[in-house]
N, C-alpha and C positions, 0 to 999 in steps of 0.2 A: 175580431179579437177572439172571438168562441171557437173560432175556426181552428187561428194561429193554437190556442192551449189547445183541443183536442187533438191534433195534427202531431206536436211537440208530444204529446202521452200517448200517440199512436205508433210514434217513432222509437220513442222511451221502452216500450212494451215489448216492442220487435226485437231491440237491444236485448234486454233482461233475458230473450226467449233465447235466442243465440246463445250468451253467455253462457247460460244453465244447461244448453247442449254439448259446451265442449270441452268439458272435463278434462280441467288441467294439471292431475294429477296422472289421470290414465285415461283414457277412451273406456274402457275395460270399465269403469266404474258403473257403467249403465245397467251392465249385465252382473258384478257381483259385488256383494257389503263387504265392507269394513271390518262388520262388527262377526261376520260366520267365524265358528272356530268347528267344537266337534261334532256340534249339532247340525247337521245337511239343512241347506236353503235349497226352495227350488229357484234353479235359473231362469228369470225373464219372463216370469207369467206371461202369457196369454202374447208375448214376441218370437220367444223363441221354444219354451214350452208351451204346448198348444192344445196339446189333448190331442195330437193326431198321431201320435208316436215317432216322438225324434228322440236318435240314439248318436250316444257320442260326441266330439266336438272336440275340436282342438284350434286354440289361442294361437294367434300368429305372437313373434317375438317382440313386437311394437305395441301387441296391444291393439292392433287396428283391424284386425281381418278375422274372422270364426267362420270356420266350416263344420257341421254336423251332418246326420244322415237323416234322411223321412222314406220308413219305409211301411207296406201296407204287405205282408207274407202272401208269397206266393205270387202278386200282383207287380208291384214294382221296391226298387231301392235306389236314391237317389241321393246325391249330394249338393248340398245348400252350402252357401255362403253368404254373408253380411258382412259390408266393410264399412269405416268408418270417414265419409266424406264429408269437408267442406262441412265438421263441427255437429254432423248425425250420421249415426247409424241406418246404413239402406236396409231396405226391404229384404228380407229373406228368395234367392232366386237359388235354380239350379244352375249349378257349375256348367259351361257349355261343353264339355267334355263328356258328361254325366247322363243319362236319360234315357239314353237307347236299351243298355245291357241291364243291368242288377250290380249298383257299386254300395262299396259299403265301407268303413272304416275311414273314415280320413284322417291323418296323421302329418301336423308340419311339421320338418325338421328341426332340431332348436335353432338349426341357423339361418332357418326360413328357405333356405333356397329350394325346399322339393316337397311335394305336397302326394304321399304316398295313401293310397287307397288298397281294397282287393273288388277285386271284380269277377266276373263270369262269363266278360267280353272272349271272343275269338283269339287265339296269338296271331292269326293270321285270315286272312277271305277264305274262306273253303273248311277251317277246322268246323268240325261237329262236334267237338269235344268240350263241353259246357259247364268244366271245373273253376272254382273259383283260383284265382291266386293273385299274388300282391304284384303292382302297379305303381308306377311312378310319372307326376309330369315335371318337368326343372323352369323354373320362374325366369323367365325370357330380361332384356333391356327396357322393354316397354311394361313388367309387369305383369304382365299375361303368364297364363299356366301354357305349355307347350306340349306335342301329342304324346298322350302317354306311352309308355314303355314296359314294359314287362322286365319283371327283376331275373335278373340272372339262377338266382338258388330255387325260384319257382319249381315245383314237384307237377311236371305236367298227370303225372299217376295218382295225385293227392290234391286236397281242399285246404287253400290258407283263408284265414276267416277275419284276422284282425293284424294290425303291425303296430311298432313302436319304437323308436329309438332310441337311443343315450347322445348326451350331449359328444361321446368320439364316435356315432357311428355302430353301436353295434348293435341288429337288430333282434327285437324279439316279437312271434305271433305265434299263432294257435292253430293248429291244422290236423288233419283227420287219417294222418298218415300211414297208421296199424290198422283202417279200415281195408275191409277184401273188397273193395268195389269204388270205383270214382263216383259214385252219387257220396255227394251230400253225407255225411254220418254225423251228425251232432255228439252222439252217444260215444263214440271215439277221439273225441277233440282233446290234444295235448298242448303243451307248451314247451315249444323251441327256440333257439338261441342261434345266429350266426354271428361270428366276430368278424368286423372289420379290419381288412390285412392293411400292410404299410404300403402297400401296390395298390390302395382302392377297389379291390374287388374285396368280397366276400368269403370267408373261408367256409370248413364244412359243417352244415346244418346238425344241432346238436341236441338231443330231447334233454330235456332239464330232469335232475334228481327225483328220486321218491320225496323229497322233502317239498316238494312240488307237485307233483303230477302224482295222481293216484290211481287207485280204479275208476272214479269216479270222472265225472266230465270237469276240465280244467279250460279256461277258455278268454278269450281280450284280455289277455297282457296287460298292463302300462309300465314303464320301466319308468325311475324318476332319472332326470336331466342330466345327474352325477354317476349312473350304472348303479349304486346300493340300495336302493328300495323295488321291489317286485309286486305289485299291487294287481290281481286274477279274480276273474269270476270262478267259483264253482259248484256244484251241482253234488257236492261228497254229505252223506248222511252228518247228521248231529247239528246242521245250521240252523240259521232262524226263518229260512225262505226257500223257496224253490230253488234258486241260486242266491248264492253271498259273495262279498267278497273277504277274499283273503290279502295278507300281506308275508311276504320274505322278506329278508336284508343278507346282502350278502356281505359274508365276512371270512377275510382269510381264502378268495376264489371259491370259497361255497356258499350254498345258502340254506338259512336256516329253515327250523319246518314251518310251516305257511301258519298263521295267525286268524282267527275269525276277526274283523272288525267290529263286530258285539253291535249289539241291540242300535237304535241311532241309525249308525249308516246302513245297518243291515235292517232289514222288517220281514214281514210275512211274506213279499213280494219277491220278485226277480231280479236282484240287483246285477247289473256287467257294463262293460264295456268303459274301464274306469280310465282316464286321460290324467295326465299330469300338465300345468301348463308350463311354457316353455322357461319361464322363474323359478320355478318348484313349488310356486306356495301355495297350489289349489290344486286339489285332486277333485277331478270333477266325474262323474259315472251317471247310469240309467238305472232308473226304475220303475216298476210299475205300480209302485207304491199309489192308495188311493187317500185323498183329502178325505175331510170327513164332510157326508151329506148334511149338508144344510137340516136347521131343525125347524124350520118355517116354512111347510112346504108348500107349494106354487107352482105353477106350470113353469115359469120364467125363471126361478130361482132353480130346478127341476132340471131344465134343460141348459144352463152355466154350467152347473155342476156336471151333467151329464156327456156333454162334447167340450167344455172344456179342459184346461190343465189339469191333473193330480185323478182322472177318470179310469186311470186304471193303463188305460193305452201305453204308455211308457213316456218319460219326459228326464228332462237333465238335470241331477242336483249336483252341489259340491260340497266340500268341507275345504277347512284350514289343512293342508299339507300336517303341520307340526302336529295336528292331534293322530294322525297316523303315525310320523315317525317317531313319536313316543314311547313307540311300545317296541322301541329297539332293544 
């Protein structure tokens, strides 16, 4: 009989455990509250923020699939993914596309079908020419990402560094294109624009206004889902950080002059690489903002803090979409 009741409460348990895994409001609930509005959460302690510096990330349109980057300078950059199976989120792996070259940004389309990165891979066997630019692979029958592609407006002369979409199609990233040299220029990074034509291809690559782009380094785009919101890192005198971010809206085909996002989202640290997800309602971005050290100190408590989340490395917060679009 002790058997039978332990057995029923062992079944009972397993239940409960399932249930509370599969969030039947959103998958997506694992990774962000209810209750974030202006004040940044970080994402996913110690799952998907790690302390090891992951940058970026973007929400599949179900809610079931996150890819971000893990990259160590100079060393590697890699793209991660975690989907949502059979009621849990897997394990964080690299994309099987990913690994060999230096990939970086990944961006889903709002309509999920194309999972756009930039890289630094070859256009072809034999190029020596080891510039970054933006990447595309298209979501097969079974599911699978398919071999990537190289986007057509690619500047084989220039470095793209980040992309982003609007719910028609029209893309926006950041690239190095007034630099004299194809190495790398971070110090040169702008922000450009190609509109999507009615023939599916792309029209001509377009540098964004002074209300945008400055002297100053401009850099990760995120466009929101609708084309009217423009949300950038940048690196322009008078912020609260090494880099901040900014916001434009565009009104009437232009866009206004770029906004600091003030104290909160911004800190003393490096904020960039800000994502919208594919609903509009979270703007998610990096930084290298650091928690604050423990006041009880300890080897153990010493060494959390020190390789874990919020250590300075760079990790993923978000805010409430609406508390940015406020300040239209």
């Amino acid at each position: 009989m002790v058997f039978k009741i332990t057995f029923v409460v062992f079944l009972l348990g397993c239940f409960l455990q399932v249930q509370s895994q599969t969030y039947h409001d959103s998958p997506s609930d694992f990774f962000f509250s209810g209750k974030v509005e202006a004040q940044p959460l970080m994402m996913s302690p110690g799952f998907i923020s790690s302390g090891m510096n992951e940058c970026g990330g973007t929400l599949g349109k179900d809610k079931d699939e996150f890819y971000y980057w893990l990259k160590k300078e100079g060393v590697f950059s890699v793209i991660l993914a975690t989907r949502f199976v059979d009621g849990f989120w897997t394990y964080p792996e690299v994309e099987p596309f990913s690994g060999k070259y230096m990939d970086a940004s990944p961006f889903l389309s709002p309509d999920g079908r194309f999972l756009y990165f930039t890289s630094n891979r070859p256009e072809y066997d034999g190029d020596g020419i080891a510039n970054w630019n933006i990447w595309r692979c298209a979501r097969s029958a079974n599911d699978k990402w398919g071999t990537p592609q190289l986007m057509e407006f690619s500047n084989p002369n220039g470095n793209e560094i980040s992309v982003s979409l609007d719910r028609d199609g029209n893309i926006y990233f950041c690239a190095d294109y007034e630099s004299e040299t194809i190495t790398l220029e971070t110090d040169h990074l702008d922000i450009y624009f190609a509109p999507l034509l009615d023939n599916g291809n792309w029209g001509d690559v377009v540098k964004l206004g002074p209300e945008i782009n400055t002297p100053g380094v401009e850099q990760t785009p995120a466009i929101s889902p609708d084309g009217k919101c423009l949300v950038y890192s940048s690196a322009r005198p008078g912020g609260e950080g090494t880099a901040d971010l900014y916001v434009s809206f565009k009104e009437n085909d232009s866009w206004t002059p770029g906004q600091n996002l003030g104290k909160g989202v911004n800190s003393s640290a490096y904020e960039h690489c800000p994502v919208f997800t594919a609903d509009g309602n979270l703007l998610l971005f990096t930084s290298t903002r650091e928690v604050k050290m423990p006041s009880r100190i300890n080897y153990s408590r010493l060494k959390k803090w020190v390789l874990g989340p919020g250590n300075g490395a760079g990790d993923i917060w978000y805010v409430k979409s609406a508390s940015v679009l406020k300040r239209r």
